[in-house]
Every structure is written in C-alpha cells, then in structure tokens.
N, C-alpha and C positions, 0 to 999 in steps of 0.2 A: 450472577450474570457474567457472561464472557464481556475481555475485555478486548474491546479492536482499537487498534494506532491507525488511524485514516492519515497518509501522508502528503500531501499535493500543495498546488498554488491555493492560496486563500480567495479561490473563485464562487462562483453561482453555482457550477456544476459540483463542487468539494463542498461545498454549503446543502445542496440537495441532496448528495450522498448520507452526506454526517446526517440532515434530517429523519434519512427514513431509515438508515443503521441504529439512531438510537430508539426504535421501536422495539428493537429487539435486545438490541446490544447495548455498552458502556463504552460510549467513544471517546476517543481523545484527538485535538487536530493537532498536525504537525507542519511546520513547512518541509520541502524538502531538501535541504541542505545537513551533509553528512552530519555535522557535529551537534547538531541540533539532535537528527534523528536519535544517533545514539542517546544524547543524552537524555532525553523523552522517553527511550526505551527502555533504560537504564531505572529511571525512577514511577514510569507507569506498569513496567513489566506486562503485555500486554501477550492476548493469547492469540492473538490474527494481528496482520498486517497487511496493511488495503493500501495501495501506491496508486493513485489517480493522474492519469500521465496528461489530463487536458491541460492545456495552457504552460508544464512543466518546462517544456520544448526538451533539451535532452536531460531525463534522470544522471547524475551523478552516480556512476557505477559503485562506489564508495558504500555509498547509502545499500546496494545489493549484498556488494562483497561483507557488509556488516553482517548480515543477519542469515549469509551462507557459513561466516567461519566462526563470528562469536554465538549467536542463538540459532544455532541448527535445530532444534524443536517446533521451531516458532514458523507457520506457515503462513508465506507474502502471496498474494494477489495482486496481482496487477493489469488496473483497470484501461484500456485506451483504445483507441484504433487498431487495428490490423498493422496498418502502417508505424506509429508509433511503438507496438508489441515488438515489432521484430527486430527492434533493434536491440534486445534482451535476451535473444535466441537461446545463447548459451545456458542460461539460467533454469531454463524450463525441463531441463536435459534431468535437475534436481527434483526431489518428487515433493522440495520444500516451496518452490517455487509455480504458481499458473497464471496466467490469465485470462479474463474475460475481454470481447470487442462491444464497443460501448456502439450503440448505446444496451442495457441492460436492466435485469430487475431485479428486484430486494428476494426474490425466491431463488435466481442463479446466484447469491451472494451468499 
C-alpha cells in the first residue's frame, strides 16, 4: 500500500481528507512546520505528499524547498484555493510539484 504524508493544520477539512485517503492509501498526518515535516519524512519515508493549504494561511516555503532539493522523487500535491495555490507558482514550473483547487475528490487525488 502506497504511503502518503498528508501535511496541513489539524483541522475538519485535513481530518476528512486523511478519512477518505486512508481507503486507499497508508496515511500519516503532519503539521506543517518545516522541522517537523522533515522529520516525519525522514522516518515515514512516504511515496506522495499531500500539503492541504486550508486554515495553513501561508505554507512555510522551507517545508517546499525540502522535498524539491532533498527528496526529488517524491511527488507533493497541493491542495487549496486558486487563490491560496498561487502563491507557490514557482513550484509547479517542477514536474515534482501540482495542485488541485479544492474543493475536490478522492478520484482527482
């Protein structure tokens, strides 16, 4: 079973995601604060990365730049508004990086 790092605030919306991810998937939640991420990463080694940007207000660029320079394999999604997304523009330019505009379902995922 693949394993996904769901990263985000400890909210309702990150709670329903992780719900219906683990139908399929092996989830693990994370908050989003850079040293954490790594180190969650570091020790679940996971095969997707799901960044849920509700409630995060702005992602810590830290937490992106981790997993463009050290795990370039490892393919991040990130989940939020239109307006929330684009403040990560740069990122998507990487074919390691995409997102969806929420709201969304467990088949575009």
């Amino acid at each position: 079973m693949k394993k996904v790092l769901l990263i985000g605030e400890l909210n309702q919306t990150v709670s329903t995601v992780n719900k219906n991810l683990q139908t399929k998937f092996q989830t693990q939640l994370c908050v989003d604060n850079p040293e954490m991420v790594k180190g969650m990463a570091k020790v679940y080694d996971p095969d997707m990365v799901i960044i849920c940007l509700v409630g995060v207000g702005e992602l810590d660029h830290k937490v992106l730049d981790y997993f463009a320079i050290r795990r370039r394999t490892v393919p991040v999604l990130l989940i939020g508004t239109p307006e929330e997304c684009k403040y990560y523009q740069k990122y998507y330019d990487n074919e390691q990086f995409d997102f969806l505009t929420r709201p969304t379902t467990l088949t575009e995922l």
